[in-house]
N, C-alpha and C positions, 0 to 999 in steps of 0.2 A: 504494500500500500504506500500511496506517496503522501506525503504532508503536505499542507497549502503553501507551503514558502518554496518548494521542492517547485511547483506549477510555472512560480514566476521566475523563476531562476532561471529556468530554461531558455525564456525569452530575455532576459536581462543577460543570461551568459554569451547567448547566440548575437546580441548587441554588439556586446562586448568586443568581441570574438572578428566580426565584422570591423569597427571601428580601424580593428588591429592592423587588420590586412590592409585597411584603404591606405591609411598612413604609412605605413611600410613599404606602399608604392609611388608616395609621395616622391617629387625630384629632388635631388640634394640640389644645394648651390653651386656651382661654379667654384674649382680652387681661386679663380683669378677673376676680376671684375673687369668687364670692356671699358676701355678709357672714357669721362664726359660726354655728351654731347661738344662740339665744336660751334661757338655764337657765330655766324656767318653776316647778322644783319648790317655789323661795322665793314665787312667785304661789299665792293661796289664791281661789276662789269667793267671792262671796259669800252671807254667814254668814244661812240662816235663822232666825230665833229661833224656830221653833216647831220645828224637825228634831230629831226624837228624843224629842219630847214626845208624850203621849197628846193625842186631842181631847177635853177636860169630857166626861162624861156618858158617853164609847163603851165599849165592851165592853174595849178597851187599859185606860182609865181607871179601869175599875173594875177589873180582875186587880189593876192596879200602885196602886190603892187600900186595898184590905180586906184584910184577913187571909187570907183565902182565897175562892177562885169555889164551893167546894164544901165538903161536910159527908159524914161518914161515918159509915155504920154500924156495928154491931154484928150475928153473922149471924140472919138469921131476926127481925130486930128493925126498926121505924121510929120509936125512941125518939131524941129528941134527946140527946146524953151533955153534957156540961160542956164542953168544945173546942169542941164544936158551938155551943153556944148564945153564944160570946164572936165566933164566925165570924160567925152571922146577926146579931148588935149591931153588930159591922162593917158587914155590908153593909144593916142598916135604916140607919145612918150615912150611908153614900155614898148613898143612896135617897132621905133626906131633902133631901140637899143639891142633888137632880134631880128636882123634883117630875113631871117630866113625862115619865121613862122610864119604860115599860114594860120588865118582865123575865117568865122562861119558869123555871122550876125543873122540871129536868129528872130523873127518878126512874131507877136505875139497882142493876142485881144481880147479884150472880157467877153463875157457869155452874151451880152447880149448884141441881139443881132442875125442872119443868116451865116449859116456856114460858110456860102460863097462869099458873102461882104467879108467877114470877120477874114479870110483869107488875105483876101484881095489887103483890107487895112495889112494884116501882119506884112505880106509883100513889102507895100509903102512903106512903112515903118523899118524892114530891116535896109532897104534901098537908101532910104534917108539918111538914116547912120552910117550906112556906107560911104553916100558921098561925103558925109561932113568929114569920116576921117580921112578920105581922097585928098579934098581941101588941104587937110592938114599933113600928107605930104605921105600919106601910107599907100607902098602900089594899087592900083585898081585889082591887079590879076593876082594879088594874096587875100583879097578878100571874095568869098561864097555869101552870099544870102538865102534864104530858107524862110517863107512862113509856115505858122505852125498854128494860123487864126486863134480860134478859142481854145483847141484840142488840148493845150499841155498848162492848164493851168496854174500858177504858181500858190495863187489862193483859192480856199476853197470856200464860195457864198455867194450868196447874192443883194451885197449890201454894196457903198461904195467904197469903202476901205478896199474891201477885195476887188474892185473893180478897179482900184486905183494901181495894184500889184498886180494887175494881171495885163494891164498895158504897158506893154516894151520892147524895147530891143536888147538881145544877150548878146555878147561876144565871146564867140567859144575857140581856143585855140583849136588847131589840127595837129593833131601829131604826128 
């Protein structure tokens, strides 16, 4: 016959018994410890000198050159205003100083209106800027025009703000 303390023993010994093993498979340490980690944050790359600079002549070079990539309208109009024409002195500038890029002035119109007008405006419009920087002394045969009427909006509404960025002329190098 077994006694009642005999009952739990058996599960307390089989515990026991258990703990034993698991610990005894436990990992020892290592004789020797791997060296720190190494702070790296005080280590820098080395320094490009060109990183973060435009390349001469590219489309980067000229935005971060001129006054501006573009000229804006007045609506229903492809007249050059006074802003305008200090923007295209700018970029006959940077043009001079590239004699061998090509650029594209791109003709552009707010939404309202027919497709075919709004076209036709963009036409006018990239023409106009063309000739003004002709004027100012950039070959004819380096510059393309392109309209793009309403299609490539820059703003998107129908308020006049947006209508006000969405009449222009871009000048886009060629690469």
């Amino acid at each position: 016959m077994t006694s009642p303390g005999t009952k739990l023993l058996g599960p307390k010994l089989l515990l026991a018994v258990s703990l034993l093993a698991i610990g005894a498979c436990a990992k020892k340490p290592p004789k020797e410890l791997p060296p720190p980690p190494v702070d790296t944050s005080a280590q820098q790359a080395p320094v490009d000198p060109n990183a973060g600079r435009a390349i001469p002549g590219s489309q980067a070079d000229f935005v971060a050159s001129v006054l501006a990539d573009r000229v804006f309208f007045a609506t229903d109009s492809s007249d050059i205003d006074q802003p305008s024409q200090g923007t295209l002195q700018s970029q006959a500038s940077w043009l001079a100083k590239y004699p061998n890029v090509r650029i594209t002035v791109e003709g552009h119109a707010d939404e309202r209106g027919t497709r075919e007008y709004n076209l036709a405006l963009g036409d006018r419009r990239a023409n106009s800027a063309k000739n003004s920087l002709v004027a100012l002394g950039v070959s004819a045969g380096r510059i393309t025009t392109i309209s793009y009427g309403k299609e490539r909006p820059d703003a998107i509404g129908s308020d006049e703000a947006a209508y006000a960025k969405n009449r222009r002329a871009v000048t886009v190098t060629v690469q």
